[in-house]
mmCIF file as gemmi writes it, N, C-alpha and C atoms, coordinates in Angstrom:
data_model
loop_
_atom_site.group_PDB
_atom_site.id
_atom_site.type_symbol
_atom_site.label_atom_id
_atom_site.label_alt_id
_atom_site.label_comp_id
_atom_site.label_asym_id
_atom_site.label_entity_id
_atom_site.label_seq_id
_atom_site.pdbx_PDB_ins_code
_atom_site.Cartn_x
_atom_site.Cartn_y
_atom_site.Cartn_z
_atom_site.occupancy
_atom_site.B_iso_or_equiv
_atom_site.pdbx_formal_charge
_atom_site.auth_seq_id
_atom_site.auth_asym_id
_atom_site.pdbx_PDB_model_num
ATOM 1 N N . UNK Axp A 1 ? 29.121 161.314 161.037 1 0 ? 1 A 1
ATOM 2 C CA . UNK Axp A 1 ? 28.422 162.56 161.291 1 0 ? 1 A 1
ATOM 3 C C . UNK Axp A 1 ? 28.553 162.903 162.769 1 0 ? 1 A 1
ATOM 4 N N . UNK Axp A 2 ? 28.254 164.167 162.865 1 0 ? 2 A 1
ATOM 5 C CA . UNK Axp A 2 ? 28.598 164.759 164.522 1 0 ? 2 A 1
ATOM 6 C C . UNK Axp A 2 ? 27.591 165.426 164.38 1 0 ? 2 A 1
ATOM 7 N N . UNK Axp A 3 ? 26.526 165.732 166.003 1 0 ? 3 A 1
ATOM 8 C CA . UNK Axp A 3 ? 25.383 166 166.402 1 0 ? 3 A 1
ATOM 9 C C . UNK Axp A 3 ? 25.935 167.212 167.644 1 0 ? 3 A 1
ATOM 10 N N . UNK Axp A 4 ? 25.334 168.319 167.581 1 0 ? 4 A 1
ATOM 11 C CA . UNK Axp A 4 ? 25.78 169.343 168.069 1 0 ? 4 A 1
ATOM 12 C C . UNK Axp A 4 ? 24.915 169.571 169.197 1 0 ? 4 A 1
ATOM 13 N N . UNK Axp A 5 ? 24.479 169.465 170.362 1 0 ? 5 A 1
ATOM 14 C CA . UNK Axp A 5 ? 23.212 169.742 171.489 1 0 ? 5 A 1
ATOM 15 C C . UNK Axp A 5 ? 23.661 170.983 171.976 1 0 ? 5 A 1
ATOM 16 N N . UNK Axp A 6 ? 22.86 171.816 172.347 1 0 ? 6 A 1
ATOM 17 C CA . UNK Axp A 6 ? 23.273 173.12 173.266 1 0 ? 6 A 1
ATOM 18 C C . UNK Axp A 6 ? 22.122 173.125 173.811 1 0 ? 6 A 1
ATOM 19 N N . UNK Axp A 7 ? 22.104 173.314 175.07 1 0 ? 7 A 1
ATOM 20 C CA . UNK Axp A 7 ? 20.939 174.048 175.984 1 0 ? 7 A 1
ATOM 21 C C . UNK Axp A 7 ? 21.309 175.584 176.825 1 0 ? 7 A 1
ATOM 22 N N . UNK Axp A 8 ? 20.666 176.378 176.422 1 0 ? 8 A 1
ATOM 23 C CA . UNK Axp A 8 ? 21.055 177.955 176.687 1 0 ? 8 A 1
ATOM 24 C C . UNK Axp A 8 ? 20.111 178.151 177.595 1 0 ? 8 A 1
ATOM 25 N N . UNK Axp A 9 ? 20.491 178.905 178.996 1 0 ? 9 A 1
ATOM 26 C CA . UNK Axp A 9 ? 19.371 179.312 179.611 1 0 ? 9 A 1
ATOM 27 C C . UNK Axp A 9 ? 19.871 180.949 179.991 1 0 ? 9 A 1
ATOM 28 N N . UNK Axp A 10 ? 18.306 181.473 179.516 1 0 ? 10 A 1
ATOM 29 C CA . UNK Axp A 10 ? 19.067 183.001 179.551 1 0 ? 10 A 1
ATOM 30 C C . UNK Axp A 10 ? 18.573 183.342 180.645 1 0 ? 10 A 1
ATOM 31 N N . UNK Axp A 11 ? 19.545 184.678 181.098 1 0 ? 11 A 1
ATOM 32 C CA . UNK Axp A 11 ? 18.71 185.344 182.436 1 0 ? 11 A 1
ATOM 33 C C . UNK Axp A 11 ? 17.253 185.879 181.963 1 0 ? 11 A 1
ATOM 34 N N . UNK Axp A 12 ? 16.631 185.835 183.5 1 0 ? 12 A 1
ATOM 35 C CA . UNK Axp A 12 ? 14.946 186.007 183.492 1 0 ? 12 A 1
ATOM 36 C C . UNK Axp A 12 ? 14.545 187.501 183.095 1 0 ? 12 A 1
ATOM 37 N N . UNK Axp A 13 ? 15.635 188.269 182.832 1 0 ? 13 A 1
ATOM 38 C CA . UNK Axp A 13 ? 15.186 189.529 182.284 1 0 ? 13 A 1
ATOM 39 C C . UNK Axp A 13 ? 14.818 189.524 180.961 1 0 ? 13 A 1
ATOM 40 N N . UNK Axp A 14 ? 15.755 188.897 180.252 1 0 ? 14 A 1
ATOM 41 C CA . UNK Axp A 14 ? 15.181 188.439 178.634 1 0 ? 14 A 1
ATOM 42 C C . UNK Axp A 14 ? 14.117 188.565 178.308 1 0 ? 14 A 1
ATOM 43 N N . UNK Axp A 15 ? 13.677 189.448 177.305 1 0 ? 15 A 1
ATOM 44 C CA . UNK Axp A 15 ? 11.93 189.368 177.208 1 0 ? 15 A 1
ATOM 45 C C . UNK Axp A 15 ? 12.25 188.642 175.612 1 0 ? 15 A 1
ATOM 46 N N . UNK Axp A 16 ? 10.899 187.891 175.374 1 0 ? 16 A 1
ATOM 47 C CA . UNK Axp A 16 ? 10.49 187.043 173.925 1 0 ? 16 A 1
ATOM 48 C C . UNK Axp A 16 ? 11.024 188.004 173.431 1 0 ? 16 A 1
ATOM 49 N N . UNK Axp A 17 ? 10.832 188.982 172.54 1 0 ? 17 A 1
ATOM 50 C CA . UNK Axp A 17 ? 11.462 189.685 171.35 1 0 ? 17 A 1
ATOM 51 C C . UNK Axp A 17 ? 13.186 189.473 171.399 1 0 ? 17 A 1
ATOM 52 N N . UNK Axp A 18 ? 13.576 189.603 172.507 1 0 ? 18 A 1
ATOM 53 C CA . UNK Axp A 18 ? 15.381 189.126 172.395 1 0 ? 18 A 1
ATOM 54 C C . UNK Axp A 18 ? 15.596 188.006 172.892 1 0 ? 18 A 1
ATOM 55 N N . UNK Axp A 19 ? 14.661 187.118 172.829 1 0 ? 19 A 1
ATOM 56 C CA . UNK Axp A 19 ? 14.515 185.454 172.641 1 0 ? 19 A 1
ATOM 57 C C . UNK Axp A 19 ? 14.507 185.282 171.09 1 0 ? 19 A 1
ATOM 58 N N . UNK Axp A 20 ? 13.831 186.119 170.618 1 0 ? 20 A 1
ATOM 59 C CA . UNK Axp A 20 ? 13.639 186.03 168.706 1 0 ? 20 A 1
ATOM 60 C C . UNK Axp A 20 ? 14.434 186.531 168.054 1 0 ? 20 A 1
ATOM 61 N N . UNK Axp A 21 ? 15.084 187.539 168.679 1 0 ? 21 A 1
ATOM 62 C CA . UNK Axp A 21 ? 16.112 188.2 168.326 1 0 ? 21 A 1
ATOM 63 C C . UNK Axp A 21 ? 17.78 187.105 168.164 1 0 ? 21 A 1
ATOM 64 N N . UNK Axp A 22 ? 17.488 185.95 169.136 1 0 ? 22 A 1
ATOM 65 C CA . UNK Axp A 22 ? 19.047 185.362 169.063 1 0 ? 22 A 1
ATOM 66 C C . UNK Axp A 22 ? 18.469 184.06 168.229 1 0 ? 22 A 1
ATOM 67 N N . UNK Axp A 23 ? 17.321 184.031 168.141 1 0 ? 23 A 1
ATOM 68 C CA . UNK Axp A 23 ? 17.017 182.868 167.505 1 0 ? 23 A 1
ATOM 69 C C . UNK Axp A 23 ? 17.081 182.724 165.99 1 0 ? 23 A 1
ATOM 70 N N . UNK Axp A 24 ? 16.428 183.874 165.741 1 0 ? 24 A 1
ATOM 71 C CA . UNK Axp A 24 ? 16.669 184.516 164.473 1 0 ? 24 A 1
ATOM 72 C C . UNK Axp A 24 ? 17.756 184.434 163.735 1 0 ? 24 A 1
ATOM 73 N N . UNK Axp A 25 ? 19.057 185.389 164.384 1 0 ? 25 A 1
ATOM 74 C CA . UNK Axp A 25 ? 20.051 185.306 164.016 1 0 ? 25 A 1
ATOM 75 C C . UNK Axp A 25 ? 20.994 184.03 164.331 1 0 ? 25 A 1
ATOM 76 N N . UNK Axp A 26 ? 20.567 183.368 164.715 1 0 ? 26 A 1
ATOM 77 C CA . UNK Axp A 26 ? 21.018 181.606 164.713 1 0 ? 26 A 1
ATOM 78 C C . UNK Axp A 26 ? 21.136 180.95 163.58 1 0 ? 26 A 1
ATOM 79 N N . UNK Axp A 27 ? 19.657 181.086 163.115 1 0 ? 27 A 1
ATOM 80 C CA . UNK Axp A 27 ? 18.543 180.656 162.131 1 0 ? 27 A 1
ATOM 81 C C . UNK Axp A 27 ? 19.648 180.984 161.118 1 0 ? 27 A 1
ATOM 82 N N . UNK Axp A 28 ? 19.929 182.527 160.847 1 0 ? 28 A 1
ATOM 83 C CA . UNK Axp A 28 ? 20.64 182.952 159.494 1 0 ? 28 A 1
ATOM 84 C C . UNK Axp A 28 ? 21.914 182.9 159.46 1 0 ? 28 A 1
ATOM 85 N N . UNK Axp A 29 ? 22.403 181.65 160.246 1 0 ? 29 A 1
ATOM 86 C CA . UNK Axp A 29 ? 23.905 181.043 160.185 1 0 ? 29 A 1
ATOM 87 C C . UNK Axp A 29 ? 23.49 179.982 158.776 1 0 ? 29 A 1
ATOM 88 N N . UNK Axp A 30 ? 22.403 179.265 159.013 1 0 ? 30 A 1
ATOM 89 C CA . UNK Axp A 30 ? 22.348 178.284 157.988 1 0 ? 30 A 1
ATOM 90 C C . UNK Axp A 30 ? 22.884 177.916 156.781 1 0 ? 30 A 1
ATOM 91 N N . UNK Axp A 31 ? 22.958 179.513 156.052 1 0 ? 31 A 1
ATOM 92 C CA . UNK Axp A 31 ? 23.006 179.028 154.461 1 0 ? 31 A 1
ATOM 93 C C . UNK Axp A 31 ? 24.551 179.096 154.355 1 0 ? 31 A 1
ATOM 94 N N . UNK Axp A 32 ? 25.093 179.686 155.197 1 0 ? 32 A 1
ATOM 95 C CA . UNK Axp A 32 ? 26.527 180.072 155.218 1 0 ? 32 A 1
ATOM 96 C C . UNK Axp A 32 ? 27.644 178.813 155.647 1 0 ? 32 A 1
ATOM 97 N N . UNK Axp A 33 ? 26.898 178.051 156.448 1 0 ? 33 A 1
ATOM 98 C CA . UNK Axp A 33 ? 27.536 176.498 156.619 1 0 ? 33 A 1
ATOM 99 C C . UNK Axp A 33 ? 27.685 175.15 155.95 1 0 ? 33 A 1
ATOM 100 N N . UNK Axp A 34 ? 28.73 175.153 155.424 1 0 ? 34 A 1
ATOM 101 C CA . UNK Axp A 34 ? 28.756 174.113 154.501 1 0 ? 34 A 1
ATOM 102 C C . UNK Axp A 34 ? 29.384 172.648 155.766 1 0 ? 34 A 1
ATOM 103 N N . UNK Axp A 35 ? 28.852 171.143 154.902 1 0 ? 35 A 1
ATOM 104 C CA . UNK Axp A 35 ? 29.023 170.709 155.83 1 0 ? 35 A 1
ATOM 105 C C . UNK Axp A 35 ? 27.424 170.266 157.089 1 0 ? 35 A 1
ATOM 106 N N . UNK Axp A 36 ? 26.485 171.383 156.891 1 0 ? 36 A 1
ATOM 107 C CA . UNK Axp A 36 ? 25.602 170.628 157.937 1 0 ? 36 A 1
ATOM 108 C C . UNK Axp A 36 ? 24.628 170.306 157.27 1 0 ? 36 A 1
ATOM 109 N N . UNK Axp A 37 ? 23.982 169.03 157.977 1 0 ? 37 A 1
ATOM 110 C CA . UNK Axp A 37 ? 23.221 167.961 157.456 1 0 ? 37 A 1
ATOM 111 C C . UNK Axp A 37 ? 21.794 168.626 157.977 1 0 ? 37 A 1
ATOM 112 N N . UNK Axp A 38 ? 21.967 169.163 159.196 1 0 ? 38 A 1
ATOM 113 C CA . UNK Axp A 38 ? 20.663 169.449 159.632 1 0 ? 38 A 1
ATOM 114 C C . UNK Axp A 38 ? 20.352 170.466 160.914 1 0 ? 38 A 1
ATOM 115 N N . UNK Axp A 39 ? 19.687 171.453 160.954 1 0 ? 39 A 1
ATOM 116 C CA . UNK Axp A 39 ? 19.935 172.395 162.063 1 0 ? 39 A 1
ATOM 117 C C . UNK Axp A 39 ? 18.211 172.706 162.641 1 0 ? 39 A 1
ATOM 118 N N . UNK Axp A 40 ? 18.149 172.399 163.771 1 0 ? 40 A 1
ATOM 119 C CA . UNK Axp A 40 ? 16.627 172.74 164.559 1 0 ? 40 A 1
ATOM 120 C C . UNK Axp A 40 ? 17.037 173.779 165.613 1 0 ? 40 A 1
ATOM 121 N N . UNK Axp A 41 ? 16.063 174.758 165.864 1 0 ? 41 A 1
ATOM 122 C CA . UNK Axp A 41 ? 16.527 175.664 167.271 1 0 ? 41 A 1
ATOM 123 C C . UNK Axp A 41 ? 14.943 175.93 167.765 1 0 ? 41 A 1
ATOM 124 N N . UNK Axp A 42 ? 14.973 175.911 168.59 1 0 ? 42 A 1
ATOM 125 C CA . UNK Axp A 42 ? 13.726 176.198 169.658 1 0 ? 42 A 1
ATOM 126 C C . UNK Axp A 42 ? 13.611 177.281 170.833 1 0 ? 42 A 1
ATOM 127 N N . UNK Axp A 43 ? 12.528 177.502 171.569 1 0 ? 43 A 1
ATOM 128 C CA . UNK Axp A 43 ? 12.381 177.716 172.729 1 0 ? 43 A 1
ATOM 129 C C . UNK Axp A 43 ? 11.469 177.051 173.229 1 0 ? 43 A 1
ATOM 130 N N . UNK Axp A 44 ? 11.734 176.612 174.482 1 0 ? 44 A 1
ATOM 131 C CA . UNK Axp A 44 ? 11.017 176.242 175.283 1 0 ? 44 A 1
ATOM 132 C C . UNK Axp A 44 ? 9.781 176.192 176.051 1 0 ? 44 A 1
ATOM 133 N N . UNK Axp A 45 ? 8.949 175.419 176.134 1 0 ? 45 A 1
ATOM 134 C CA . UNK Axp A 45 ? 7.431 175.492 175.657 1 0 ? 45 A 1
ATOM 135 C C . UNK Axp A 45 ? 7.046 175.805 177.011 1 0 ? 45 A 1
ATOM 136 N N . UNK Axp A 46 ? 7.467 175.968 177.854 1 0 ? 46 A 1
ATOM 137 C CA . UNK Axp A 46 ? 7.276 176.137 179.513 1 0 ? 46 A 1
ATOM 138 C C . UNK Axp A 46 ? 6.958 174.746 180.358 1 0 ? 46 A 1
ATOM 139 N N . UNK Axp A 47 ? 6.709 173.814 179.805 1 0 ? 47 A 1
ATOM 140 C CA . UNK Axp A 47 ? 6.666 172.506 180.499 1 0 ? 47 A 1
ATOM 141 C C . UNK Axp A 47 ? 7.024 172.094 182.292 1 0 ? 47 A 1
ATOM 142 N N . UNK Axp A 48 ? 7.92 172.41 182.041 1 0 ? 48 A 1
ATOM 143 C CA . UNK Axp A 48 ? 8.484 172.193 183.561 1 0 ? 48 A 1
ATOM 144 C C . UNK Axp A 48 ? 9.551 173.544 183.837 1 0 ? 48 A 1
ATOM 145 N N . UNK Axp A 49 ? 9.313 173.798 185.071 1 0 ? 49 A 1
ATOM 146 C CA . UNK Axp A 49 ? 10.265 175.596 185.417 1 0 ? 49 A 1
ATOM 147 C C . UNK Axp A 49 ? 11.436 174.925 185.684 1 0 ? 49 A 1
ATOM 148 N N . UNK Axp A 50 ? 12.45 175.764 185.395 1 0 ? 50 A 1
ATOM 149 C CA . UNK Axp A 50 ? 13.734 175.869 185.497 1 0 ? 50 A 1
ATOM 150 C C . UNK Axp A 50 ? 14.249 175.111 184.324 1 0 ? 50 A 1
ATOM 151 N N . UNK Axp A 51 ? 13.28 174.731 183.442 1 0 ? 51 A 1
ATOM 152 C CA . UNK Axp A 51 ? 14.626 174.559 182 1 0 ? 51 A 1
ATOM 153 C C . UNK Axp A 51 ? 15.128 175.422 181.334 1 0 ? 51 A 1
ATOM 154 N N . UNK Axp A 52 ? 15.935 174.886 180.232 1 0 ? 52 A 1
ATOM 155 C CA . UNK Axp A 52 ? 16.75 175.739 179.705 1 0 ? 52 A 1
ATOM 156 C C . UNK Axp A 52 ? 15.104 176.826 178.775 1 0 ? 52 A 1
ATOM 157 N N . UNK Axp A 53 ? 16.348 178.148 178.073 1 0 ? 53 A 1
ATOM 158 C CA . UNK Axp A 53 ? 15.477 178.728 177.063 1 0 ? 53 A 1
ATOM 159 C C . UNK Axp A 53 ? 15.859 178.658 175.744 1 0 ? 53 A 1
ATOM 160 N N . UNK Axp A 54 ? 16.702 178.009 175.37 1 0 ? 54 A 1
ATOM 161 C CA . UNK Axp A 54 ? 16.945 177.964 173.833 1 0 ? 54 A 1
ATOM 162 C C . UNK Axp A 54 ? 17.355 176.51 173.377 1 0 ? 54 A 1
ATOM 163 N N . UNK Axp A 55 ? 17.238 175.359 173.019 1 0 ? 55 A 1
ATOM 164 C CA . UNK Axp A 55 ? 17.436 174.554 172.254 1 0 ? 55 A 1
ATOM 165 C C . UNK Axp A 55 ? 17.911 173.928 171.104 1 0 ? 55 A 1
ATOM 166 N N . UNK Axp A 56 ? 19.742 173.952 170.797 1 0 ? 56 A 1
ATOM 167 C CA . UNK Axp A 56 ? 19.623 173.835 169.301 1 0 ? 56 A 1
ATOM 168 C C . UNK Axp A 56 ? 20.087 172.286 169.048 1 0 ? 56 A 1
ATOM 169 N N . UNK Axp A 57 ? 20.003 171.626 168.054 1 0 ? 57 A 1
ATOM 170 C CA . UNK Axp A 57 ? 20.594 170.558 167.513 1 0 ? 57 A 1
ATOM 171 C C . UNK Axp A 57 ? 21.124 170.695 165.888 1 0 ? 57 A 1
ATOM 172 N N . UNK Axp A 58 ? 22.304 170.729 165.774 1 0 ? 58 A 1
ATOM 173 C CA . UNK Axp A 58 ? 22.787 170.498 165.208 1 0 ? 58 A 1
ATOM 174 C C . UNK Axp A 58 ? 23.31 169.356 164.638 1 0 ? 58 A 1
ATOM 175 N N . UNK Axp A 59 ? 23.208 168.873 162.915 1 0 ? 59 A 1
ATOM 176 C CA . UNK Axp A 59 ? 23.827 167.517 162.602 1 0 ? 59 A 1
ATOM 177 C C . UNK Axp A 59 ? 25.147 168.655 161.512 1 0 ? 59 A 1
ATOM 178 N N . UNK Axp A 60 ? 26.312 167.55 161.543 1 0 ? 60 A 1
ATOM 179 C CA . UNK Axp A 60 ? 27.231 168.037 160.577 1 0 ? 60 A 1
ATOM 180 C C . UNK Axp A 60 ? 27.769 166.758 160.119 1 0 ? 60 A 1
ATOM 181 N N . UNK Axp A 61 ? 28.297 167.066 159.003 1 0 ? 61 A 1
ATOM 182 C CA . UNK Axp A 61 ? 29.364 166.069 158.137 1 0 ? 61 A 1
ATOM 183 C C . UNK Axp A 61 ? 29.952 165.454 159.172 1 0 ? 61 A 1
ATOM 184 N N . UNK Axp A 62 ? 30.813 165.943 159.269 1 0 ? 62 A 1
ATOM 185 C CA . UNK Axp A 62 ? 31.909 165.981 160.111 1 0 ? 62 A 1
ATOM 186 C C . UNK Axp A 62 ? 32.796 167.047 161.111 1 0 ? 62 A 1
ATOM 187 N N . UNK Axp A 63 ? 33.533 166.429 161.786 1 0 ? 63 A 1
ATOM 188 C CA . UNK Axp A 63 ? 34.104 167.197 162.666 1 0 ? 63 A 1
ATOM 189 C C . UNK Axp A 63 ? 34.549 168.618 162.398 1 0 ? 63 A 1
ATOM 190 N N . UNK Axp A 64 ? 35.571 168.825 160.935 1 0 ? 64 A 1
ATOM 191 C CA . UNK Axp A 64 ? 35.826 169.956 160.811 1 0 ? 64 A 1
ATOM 192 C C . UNK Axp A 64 ? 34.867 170.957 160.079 1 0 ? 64 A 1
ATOM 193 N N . UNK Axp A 65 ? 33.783 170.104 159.734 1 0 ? 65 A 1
ATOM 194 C CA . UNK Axp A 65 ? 32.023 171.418 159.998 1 0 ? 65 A 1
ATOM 195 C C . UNK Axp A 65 ? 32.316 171.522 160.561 1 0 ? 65 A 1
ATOM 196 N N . UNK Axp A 66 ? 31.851 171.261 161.704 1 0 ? 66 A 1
ATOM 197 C CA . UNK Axp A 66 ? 31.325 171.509 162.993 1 0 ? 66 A 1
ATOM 198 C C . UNK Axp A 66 ? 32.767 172.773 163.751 1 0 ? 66 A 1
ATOM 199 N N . UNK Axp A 67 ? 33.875 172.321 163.642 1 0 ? 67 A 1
ATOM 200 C CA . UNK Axp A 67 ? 34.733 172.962 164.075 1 0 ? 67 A 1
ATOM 201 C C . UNK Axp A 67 ? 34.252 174.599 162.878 1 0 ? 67 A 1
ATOM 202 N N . UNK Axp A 68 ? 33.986 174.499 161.57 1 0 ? 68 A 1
ATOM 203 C CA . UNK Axp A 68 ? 34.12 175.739 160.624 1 0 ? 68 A 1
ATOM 204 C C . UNK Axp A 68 ? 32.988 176.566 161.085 1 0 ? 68 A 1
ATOM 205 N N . UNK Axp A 69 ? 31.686 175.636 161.639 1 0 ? 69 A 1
ATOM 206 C CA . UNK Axp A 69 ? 30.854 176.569 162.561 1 0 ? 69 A 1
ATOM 207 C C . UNK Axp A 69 ? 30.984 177.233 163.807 1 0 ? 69 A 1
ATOM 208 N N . UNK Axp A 70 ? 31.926 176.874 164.355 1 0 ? 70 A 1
ATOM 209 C CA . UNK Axp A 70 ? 32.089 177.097 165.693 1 0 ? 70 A 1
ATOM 210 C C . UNK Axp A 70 ? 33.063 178.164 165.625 1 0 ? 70 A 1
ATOM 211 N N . UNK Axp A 71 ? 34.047 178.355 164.682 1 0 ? 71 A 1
ATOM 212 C CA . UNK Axp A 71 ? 34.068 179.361 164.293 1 0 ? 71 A 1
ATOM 213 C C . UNK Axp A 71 ? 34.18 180.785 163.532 1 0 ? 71 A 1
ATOM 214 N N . UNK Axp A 72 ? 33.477 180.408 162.94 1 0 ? 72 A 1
ATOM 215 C CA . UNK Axp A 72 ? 32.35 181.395 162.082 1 0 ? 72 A 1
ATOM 216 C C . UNK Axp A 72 ? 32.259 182.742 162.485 1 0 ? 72 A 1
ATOM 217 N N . UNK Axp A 73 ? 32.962 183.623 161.999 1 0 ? 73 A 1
ATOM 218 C CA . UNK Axp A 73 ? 32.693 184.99 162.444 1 0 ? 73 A 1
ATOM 219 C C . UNK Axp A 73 ? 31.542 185.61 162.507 1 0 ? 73 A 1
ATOM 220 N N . UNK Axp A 74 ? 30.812 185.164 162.295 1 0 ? 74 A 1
ATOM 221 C CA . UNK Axp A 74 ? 29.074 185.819 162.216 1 0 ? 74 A 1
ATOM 222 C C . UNK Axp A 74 ? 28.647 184.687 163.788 1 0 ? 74 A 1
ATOM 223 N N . UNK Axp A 75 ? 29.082 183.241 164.007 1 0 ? 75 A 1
ATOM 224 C CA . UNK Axp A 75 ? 28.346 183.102 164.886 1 0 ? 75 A 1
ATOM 225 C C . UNK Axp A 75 ? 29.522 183.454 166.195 1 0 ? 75 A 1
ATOM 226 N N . UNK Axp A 76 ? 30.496 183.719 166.145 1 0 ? 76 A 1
ATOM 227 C CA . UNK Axp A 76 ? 31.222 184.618 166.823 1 0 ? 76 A 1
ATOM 228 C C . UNK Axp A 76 ? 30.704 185.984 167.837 1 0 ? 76 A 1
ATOM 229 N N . UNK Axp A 77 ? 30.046 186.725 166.654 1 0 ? 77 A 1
ATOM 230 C CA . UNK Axp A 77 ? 29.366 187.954 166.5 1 0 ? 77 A 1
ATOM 231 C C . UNK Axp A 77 ? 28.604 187.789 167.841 1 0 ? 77 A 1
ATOM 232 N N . UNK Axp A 78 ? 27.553 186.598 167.44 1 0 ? 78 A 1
ATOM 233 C CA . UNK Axp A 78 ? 26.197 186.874 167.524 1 0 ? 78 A 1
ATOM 234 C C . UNK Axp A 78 ? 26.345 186.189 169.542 1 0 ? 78 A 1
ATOM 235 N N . UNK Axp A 79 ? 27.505 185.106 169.181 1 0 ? 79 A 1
ATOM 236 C CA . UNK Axp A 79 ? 27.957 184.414 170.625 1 0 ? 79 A 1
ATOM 237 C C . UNK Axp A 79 ? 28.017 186.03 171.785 1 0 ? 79 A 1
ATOM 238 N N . UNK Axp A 80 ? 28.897 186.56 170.915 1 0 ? 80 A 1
ATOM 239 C CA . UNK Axp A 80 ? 29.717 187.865 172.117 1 0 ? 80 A 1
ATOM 240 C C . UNK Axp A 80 ? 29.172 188.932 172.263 1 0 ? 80 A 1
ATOM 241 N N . UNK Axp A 81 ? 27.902 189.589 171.118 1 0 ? 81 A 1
ATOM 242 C CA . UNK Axp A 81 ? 26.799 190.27 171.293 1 0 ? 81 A 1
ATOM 243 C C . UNK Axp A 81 ? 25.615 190.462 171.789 1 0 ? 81 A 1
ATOM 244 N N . UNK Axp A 82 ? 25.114 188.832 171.347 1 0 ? 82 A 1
ATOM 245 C CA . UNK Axp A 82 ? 23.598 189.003 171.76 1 0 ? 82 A 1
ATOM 246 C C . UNK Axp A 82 ? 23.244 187.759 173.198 1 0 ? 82 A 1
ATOM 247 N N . UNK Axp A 83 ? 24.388 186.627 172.867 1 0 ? 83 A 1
ATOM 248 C CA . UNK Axp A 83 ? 24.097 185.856 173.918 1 0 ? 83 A 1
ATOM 249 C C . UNK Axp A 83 ? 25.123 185.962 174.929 1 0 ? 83 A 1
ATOM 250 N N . UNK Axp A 84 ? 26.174 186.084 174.802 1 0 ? 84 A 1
ATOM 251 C CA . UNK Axp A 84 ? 27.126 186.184 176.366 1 0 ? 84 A 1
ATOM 252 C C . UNK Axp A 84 ? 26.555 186.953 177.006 1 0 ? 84 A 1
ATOM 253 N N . UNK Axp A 85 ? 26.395 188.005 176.884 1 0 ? 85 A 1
ATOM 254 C CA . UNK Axp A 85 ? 25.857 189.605 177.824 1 0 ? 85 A 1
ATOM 255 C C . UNK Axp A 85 ? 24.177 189.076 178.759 1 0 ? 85 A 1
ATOM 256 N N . UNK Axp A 86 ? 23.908 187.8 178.378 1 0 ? 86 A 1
ATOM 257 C CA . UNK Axp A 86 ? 22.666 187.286 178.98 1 0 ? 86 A 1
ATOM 258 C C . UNK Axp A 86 ? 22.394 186.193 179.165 1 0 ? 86 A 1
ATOM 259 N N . UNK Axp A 87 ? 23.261 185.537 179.052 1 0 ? 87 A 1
ATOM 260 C CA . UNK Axp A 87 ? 23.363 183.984 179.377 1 0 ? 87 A 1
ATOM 261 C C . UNK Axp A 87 ? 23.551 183.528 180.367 1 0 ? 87 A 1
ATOM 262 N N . UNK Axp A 88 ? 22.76 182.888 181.293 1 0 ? 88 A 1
ATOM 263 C CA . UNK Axp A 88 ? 22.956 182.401 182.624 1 0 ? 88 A 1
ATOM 264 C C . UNK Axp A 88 ? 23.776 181.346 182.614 1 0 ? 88 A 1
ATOM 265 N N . UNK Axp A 89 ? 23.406 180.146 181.633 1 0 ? 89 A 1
ATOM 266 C CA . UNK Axp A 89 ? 24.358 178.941 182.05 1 0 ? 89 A 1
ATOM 267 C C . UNK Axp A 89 ? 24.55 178.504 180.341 1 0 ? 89 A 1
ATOM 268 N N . UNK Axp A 90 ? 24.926 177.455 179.822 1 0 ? 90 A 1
ATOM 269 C CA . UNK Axp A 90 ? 24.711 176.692 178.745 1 0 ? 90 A 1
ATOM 270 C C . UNK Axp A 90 ? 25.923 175.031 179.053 1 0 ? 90 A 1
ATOM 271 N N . UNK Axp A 91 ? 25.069 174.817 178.443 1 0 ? 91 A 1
ATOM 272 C CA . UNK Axp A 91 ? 25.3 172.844 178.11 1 0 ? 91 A 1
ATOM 273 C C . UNK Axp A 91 ? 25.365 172.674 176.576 1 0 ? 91 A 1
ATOM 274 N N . UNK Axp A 92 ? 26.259 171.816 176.941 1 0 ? 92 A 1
ATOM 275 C CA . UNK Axp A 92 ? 26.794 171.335 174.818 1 0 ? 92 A 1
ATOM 276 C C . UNK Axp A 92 ? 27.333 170.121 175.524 1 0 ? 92 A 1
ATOM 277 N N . UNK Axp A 93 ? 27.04 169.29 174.234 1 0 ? 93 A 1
ATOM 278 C CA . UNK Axp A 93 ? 28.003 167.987 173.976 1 0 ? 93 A 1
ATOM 279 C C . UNK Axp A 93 ? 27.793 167.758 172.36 1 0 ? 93 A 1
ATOM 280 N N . UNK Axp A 94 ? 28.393 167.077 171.875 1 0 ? 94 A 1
ATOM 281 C CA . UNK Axp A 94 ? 29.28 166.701 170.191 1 0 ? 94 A 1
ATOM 282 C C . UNK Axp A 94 ? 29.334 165.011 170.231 1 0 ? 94 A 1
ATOM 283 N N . UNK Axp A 95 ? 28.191 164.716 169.574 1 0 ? 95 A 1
ATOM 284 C CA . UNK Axp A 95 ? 27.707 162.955 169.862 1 0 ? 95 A 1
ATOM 285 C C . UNK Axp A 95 ? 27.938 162.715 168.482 1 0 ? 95 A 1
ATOM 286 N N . UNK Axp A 96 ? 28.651 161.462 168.145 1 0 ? 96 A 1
ATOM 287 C CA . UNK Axp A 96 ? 28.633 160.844 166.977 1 0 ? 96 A 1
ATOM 288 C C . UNK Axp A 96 ? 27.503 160.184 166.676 1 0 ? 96 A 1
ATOM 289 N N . UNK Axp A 97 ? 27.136 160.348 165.595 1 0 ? 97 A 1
ATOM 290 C CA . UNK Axp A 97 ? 25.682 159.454 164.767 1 0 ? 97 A 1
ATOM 291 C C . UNK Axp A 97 ? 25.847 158.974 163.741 1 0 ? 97 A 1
């Protein structure tokens, strides 16, 4: 199995509703992915300043899930629509489990 981490930090203009707005449409990648074992997405509870704002973990089968999610014309979409145009930084790594 392969474990998917992303940490998204969006610019500070972002208001919650287009925090819910990318989360949302994250969310409704799910049923369309065959292949994943398990998918969590978050935001960030304010704990400590300067973390990230979005949180996902991903589990998959295997590699070529993970590759069939990645690219996925819907999360394509949603990459070059709703999050590039506001994304300050992001972090990923792909951990075997």
């Amino acid at each position: 199995m392969l474990q998917h981490l992303v940490v998204l930090k969006l610019d500070d203009q972002v208001n919650t509703a287009g925090i819910r707005a990318i989360v949302d449409a994250l969310n409704g990648l799910v049923p369309q992915l065959a292949g994943l074992r398990s998918y969590s997405i978050g935001t960030d509870v304010g704990l400590v300043e300067g973390n990230g704002t979005i949180g996902i973990s991903a589990v998959f089968d295997d590699v070529d899930a993970w590759r069939a999610y990645q690219s996925n014309a819907e999360h394509q979409r949603i990459i070059a629509d709703m999050i590039r145009p506001v994304l300050a930084s992001r972090l990923a790594v792909q951990v075997d489990v």
